[in-house]
C-alpha positions as CSV (number, residue, x, y, z in Angstrom):
1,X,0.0,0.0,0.0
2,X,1.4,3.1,-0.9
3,X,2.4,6.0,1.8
4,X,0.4,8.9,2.2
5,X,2.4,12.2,0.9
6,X,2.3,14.8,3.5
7,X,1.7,18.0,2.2
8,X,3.4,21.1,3.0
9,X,0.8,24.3,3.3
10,X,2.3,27.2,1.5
11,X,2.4,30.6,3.7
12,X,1.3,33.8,2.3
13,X,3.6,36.6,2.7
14,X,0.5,38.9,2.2
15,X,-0.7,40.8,5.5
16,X,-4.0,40.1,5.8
17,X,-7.2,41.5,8.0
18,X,-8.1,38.8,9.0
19,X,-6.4,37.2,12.0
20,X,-4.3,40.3,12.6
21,X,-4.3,40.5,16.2
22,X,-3.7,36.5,16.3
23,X,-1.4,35.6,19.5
24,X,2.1,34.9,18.1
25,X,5.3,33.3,20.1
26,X,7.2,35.7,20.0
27,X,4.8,37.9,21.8
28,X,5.4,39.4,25.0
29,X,2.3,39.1,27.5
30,X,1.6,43.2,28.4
31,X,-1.2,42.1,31.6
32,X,-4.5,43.1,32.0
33,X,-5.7,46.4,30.5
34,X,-8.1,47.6,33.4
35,X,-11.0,49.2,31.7
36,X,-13.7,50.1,34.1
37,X,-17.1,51.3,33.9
38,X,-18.3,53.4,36.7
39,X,-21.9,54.2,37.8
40,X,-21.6,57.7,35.8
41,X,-20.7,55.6,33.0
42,X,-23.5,53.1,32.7
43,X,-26.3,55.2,31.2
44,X,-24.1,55.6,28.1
45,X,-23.1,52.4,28.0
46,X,-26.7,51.3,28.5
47,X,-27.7,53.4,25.5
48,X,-25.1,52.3,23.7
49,X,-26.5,48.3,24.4
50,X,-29.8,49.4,23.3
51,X,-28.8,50.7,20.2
52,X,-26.5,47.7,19.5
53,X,-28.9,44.3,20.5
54,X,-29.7,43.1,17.2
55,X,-26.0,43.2,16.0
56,X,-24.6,42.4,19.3
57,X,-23.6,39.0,17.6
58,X,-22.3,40.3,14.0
59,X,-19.6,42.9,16.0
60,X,-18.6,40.1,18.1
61,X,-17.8,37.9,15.1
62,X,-16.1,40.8,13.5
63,X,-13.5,41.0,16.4
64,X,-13.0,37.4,16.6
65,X,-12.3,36.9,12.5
66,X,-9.6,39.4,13.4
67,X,-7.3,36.7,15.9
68,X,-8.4,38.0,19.3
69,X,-9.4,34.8,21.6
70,X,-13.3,35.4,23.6
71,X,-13.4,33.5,27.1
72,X,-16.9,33.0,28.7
73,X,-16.9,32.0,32.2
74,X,-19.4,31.9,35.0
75,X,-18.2,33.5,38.0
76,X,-19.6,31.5,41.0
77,X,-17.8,33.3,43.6
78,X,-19.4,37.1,42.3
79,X,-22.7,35.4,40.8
80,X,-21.8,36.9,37.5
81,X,-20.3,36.3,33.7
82,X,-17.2,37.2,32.9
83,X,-16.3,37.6,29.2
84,X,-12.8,38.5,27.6
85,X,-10.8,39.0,24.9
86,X,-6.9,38.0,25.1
87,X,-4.7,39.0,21.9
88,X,-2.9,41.8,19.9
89,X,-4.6,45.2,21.4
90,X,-3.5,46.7,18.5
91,X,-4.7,48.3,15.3
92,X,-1.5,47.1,13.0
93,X,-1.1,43.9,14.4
94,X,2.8,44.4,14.7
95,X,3.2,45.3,18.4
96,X,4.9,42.1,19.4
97,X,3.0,42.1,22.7
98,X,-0.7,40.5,24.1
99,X,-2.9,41.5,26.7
100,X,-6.3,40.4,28.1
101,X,-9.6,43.0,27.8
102,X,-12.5,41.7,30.6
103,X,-16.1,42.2,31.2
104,X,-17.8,41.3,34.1
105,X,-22.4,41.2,34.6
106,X,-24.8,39.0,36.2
107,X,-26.0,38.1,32.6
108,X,-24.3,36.6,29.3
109,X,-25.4,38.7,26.6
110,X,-25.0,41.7,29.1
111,X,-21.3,40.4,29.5
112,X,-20.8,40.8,25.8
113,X,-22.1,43.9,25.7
114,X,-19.8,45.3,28.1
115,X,-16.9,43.8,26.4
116,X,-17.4,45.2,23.4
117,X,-18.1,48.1,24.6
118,X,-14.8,48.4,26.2
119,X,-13.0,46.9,23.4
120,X,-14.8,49.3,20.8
121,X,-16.2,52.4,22.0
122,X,-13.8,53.1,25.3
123,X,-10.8,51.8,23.8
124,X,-11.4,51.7,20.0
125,X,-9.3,48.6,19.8
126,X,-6.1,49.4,21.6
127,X,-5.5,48.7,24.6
128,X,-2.0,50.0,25.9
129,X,-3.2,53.1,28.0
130,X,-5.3,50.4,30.0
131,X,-2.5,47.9,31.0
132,X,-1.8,47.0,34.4
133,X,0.3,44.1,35.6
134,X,-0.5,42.1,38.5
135,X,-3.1,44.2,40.2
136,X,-6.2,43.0,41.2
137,X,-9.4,44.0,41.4
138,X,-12.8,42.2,42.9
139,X,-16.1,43.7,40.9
140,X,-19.7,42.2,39.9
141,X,-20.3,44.8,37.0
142,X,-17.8,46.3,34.5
């Protein structure tokens, strides 16, 4: 019976979109970027949720074609959701460095919301004024 051939995928050269803030090895992890959302805040953010609903979904899949990583947990301890995003906080895609984005409600789609809020509105995709390193902080919203 004959072997199988392995085949060899070909890598383009070409940057693409898609992918672009794909974890690489060589990347340094940055920390946490602390974004947070304080009661002052939450009325914009609200209306911001209210206006987004129906494409909650479509902006999330935008972000994730281009290489960042979504984590869903259920917080047990704080009776909420967490939701992140861990990857390239960056709009080129070059900055040889990772971080992780986080959202925290008591539901899942409101978890999302917040996330992407963070990530797009607050933030608008980069996260390097955010970054912290090793602090902690224990919340049940934002």
């Amino acid at each position: 019976m004959p072997r199988k051939v392995a085949i060899t995928p070909q890598v383009s050269q070409a940057k693409s979109p898609i992918g672009r803030r794909k974890i690489q090895k060589q990347d340094q992890w940055a920390g946490f970027a602390q974004v947070n959302i304080g009661d002052h805040e939450r009325t914009a953010w609200y209306d911001w949720h209210t206006r987004l609903e129906d494409r909650l979904l479509v902006y999330l899949q935008e972000e994730l074609a281009t290489g960042l990583k979504l984590s869903l947990v259920w917080d047990g301890a704080n009776d909420c959701f967490i939701a992140s995003f861990t990857g390239r906080p960056d709009f080129d895609g070059e900055t040889e460095w990772t971080a992780c984005l986080s959202a925290r409600a008591a539901e899942l789609t409101l978890s999302l919301s917040l996330l992407l809020y963070k990530h797009l509105e607050l933030t608008g995709g980069d996260w390097s004024e955010w970054l912290i390193n090793g602090v902690k902080t224990k919340r049940s919203f934002g």
